[in-house]
N, C-alpha and C positions, 0 to 999 in steps of 0.2 A: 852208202854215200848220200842217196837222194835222204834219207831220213835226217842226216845230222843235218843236212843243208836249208830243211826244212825247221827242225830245228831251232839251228845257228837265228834264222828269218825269224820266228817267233819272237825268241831275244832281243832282234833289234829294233821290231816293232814296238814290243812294250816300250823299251827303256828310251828311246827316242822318241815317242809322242806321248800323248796323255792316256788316264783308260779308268773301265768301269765295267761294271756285269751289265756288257749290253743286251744282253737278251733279257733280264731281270727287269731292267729301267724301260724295255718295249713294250713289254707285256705288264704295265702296270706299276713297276715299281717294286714290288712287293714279294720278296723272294720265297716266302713261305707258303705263297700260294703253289708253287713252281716245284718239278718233281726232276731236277736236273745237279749238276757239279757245281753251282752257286751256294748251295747249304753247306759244304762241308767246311767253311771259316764255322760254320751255327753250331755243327753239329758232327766232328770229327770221325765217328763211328761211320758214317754216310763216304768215308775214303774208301771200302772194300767195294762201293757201288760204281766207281768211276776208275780204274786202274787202267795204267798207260794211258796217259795224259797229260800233254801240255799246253796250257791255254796262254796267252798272253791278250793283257787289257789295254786300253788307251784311255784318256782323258784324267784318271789317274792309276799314274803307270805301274802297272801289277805281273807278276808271273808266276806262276804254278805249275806242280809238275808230282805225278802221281805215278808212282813207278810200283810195279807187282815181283815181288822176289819170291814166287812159286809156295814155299808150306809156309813160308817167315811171314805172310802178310802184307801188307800193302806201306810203302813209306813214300813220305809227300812231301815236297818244301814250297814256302811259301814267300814271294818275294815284295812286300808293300801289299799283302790283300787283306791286313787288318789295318784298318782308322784309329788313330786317334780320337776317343772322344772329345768333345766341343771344352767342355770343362777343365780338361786336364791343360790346355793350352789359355784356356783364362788364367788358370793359377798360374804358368808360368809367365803370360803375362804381366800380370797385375804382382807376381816378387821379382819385376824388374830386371829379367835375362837379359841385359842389353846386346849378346849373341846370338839367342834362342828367341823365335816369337813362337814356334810350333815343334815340339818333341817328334823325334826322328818316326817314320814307319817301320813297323815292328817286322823283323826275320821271323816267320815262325817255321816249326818244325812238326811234321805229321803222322804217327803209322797209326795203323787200324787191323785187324785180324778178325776172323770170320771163326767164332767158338764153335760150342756143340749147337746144333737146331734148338733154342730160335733167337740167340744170344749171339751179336757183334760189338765189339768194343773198339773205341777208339778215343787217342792220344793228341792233344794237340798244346806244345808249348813255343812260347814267341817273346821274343825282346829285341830292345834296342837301346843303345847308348851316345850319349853326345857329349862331349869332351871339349873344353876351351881352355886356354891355360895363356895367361900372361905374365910377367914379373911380379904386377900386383892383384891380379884377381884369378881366379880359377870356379869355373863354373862347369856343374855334370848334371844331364839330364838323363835318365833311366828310366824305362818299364818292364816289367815282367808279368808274363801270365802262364798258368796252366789251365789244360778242361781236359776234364775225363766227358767220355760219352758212349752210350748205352743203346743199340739199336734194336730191337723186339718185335719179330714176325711170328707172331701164334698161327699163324693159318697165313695161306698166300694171296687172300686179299684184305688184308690189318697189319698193318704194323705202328709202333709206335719210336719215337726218337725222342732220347731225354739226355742234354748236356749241361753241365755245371762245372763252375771254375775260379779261380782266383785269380786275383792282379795286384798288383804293386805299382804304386806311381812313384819315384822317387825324384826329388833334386834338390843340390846344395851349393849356394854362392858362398865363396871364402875369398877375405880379402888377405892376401900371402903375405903381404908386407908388415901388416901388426895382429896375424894368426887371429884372425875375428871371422865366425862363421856369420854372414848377416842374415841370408835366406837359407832356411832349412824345411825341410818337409815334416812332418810327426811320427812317419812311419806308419801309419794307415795301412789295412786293407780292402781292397774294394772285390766282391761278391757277384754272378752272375748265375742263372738256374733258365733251362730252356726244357718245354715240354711240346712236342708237337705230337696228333695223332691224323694215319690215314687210314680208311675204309670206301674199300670199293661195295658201293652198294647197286650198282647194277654192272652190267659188262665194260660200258665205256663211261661211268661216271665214280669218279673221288671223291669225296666228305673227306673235308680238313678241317681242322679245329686244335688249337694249340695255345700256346702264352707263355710269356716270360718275365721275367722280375729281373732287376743290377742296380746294386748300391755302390755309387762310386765316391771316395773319400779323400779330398786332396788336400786337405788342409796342411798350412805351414806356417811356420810363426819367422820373425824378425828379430834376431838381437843386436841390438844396439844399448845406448845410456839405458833407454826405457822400451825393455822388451815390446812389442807387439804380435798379434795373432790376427790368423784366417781360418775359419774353420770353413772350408768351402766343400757339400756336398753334395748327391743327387740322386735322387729314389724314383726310377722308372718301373711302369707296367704297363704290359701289355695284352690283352688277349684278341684273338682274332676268330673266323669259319669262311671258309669257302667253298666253290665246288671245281673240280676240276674235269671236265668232259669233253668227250667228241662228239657230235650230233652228229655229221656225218664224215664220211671218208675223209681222212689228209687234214682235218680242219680241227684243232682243238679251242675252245672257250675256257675262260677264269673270270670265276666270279666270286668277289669276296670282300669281307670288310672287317677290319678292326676298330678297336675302341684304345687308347691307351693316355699315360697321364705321367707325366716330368714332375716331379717334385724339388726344387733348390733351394737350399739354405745356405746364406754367406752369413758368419758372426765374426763380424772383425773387434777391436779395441772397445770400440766404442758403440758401434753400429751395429743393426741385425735390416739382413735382407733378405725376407723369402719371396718365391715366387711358385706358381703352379701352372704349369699349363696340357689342356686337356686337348684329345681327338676325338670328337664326340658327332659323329666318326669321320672314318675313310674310306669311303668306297671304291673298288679296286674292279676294273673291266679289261681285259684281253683277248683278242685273238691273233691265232696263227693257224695260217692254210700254208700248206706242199704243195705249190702250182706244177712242178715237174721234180725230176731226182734230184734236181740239183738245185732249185730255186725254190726259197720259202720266203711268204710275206708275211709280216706280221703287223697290228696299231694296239696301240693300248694307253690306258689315263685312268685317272684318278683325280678323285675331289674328296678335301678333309674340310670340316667344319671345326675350327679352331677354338679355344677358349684358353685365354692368357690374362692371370691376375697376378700381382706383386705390391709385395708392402715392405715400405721400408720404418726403422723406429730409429731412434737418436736417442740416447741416454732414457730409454723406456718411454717415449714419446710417439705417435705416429704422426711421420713430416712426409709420408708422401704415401697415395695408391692409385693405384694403375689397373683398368681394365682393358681388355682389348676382345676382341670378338671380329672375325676374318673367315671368308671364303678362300680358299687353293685349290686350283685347277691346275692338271697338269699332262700334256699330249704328246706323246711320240708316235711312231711309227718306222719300220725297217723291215729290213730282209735279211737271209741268209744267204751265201752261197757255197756249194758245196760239192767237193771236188776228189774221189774216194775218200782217204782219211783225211782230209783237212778242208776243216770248215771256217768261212770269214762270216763275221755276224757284225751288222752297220745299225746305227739306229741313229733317228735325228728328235732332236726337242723340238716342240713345239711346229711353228709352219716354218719350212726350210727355205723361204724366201725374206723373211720377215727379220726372224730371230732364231738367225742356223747357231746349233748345235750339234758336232758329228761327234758322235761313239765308234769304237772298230774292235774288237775282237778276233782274236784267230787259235782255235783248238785246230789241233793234230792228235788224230788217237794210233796207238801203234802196238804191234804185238810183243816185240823186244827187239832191244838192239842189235 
């Protein structure tokens, strides 16, 4: 009883406040540096690492839940813990959803299984649908993805994690009354590939090192008297190294930095707009100490040194460019508290008298129901 009820509590914390991986965003931000149940949205193979669990997030409101069915494997769901890309909500912006500003958060769905030595595999597929419908217009917004992922421990201090996957953005405005689709998508696919590696090179110290690549494709065209088009798309990379250690007792360090780079292209009718912008870098600091069993403190930040250009052409002309160049700083700090199986994890942005920002998290790990 006490389980469900703890449970039940999880549930109502997510979906009534906001949420986020607050231990992720404490310690820096930067989830790759981190050796916890935050990777498995990355890195689906990483579910046989985390069984029986349920975590629920705040700030944006997320729930998870990782369930072990004994020789079957590991099966997870996932409630709002993948985003939307930034883009996929421009496109539907900009073809005019006057329902939709922001495509739904995706259900996704998770199992994983533990092969023969040194082979774990894992599953992870998610969608979401939005549905409008009046007399005269009818609007659907969709996503779909898959990723297989591949977990690889030669020896038990290396391993490596490699996930790859596909996605589908779709949506289509139809005006019912004179059977005219005006906004449509092209039917695009968009592409995602994740490599990360860790090696313990001494007893209490990690070397990371890893990168990823996603091509995302949302273009859609307009028909009307005089068709029109948007080819709207976006080619990121990134690669990163850190260290992950304990210097001493109870106290772990993250130190780590990426480099990575946005590429966009918008080609409409008439117009082309690209844009670039780089991380040239990000430097990434954490720590967290165990003051007692039950209380942990943690602070952590990061600073990117930005690089943003764009150009825009008009019937093969260049009518405008844009350079930009920017420091980001960025500070939290929080604690843990911890209470046999169920852990609350807080964290605030920045100074908390200034310009409060609370995060809240709360895992329950359990053996079975």
């Amino acid at each position: 009883m006490n389980k469900i009820l703890i449970f039940l509590g999880i549930i109502t914390l997510s979906s009534s406040l906001m949420g986020s991986e607050t231990r992720v965003n404490t310690l820096g931000g930067v989830s790759n540096f981190l050796i916890d149940n935050s990777n498995v949205q990355l890195y689906p193979a990483l579910i046989n690492d985390y069984p029986n669990e349920i975590t629920g997030e705040i700030k944006r409101p997320s729930l998870s839940c990782f369930i072990e069915a004994k020789n079957f494997g590991v099966f997870g769901i996932g409630l709002n813990t993948d985003t939307i890309p930034t883009i996929v909500n421009k496109a539907i912006q900009r073809a005019d959803f006057a329902h939709f500003h922001n495509a739904s958060p995706k259900l996704a769905i998770y199992y994983g299984k533990k092969m023969r030595d040194p082979i774990t595999i894992g599953i992870k597929l998610g969608m979401s649908d939005s549905y409008y419908e009046k007399p005269t217009r009818l609007q659907q917004i969709g996503v779909w993805d898959g990723m297989f992922s591949l977990k690889l421990k030669p020896t038990k201090e290396n391993s490596i994690e490699i996930a790859g996957g596909v996605e589908r953005f779709g949506f289509e405005s139809r005006e019912i009354d004179i059977d005219t689709v005006t906004y449509k998508d092209q039917g695009k696919y968009s592409y995602k590939v994740r490599v990360r590696a860790i090696s313990q090179l001494f007893p209490k110290v990690l070397f990371i090192v890893g990168g990823n690549s996603e091509k995302i494709d949302v273009s859609w065209e307009k028909e009307d008297l005089d068709t029109s088009y948007e080819d709207l798309k976006s080619n990121s990379k990134e690669g990163y190294v850190g260290f992950n250690f304990t210097p001493v007792h109870n106290t772990t360090i993250i130190l780590g930095t990426l480099i990575s780079e946005l590429k966009g292209d918008t080609i409409r009718t008439d117009t082309t707009f690209t844009s670039v912008n780089r991380v040239l870098p990000k430097v990434v600091i954490g720590i967290e100490t165990k003051i007692t069993n039950w209380l942990t403190m943690r602070i952590g930040g990061n600073k990117s040194f930005n690089r943003f250009e764009s150009t825009k052409t008009s019937d093969n002309l260049e009518v405008d460019n844009k350079r930009i160049r920017e420091e980001i700083f960025n500070l939290s700090f929080g604690w843990s508290i911890k209470f046999r199986d169920f852990e609350l994890d807080v964290m605030s942005n920045e100074l908390p008298f200034v310009k409060p920002s609370i995060s809240l998290s709360a895992t329950y790990k359990f053996s079975s129901f």
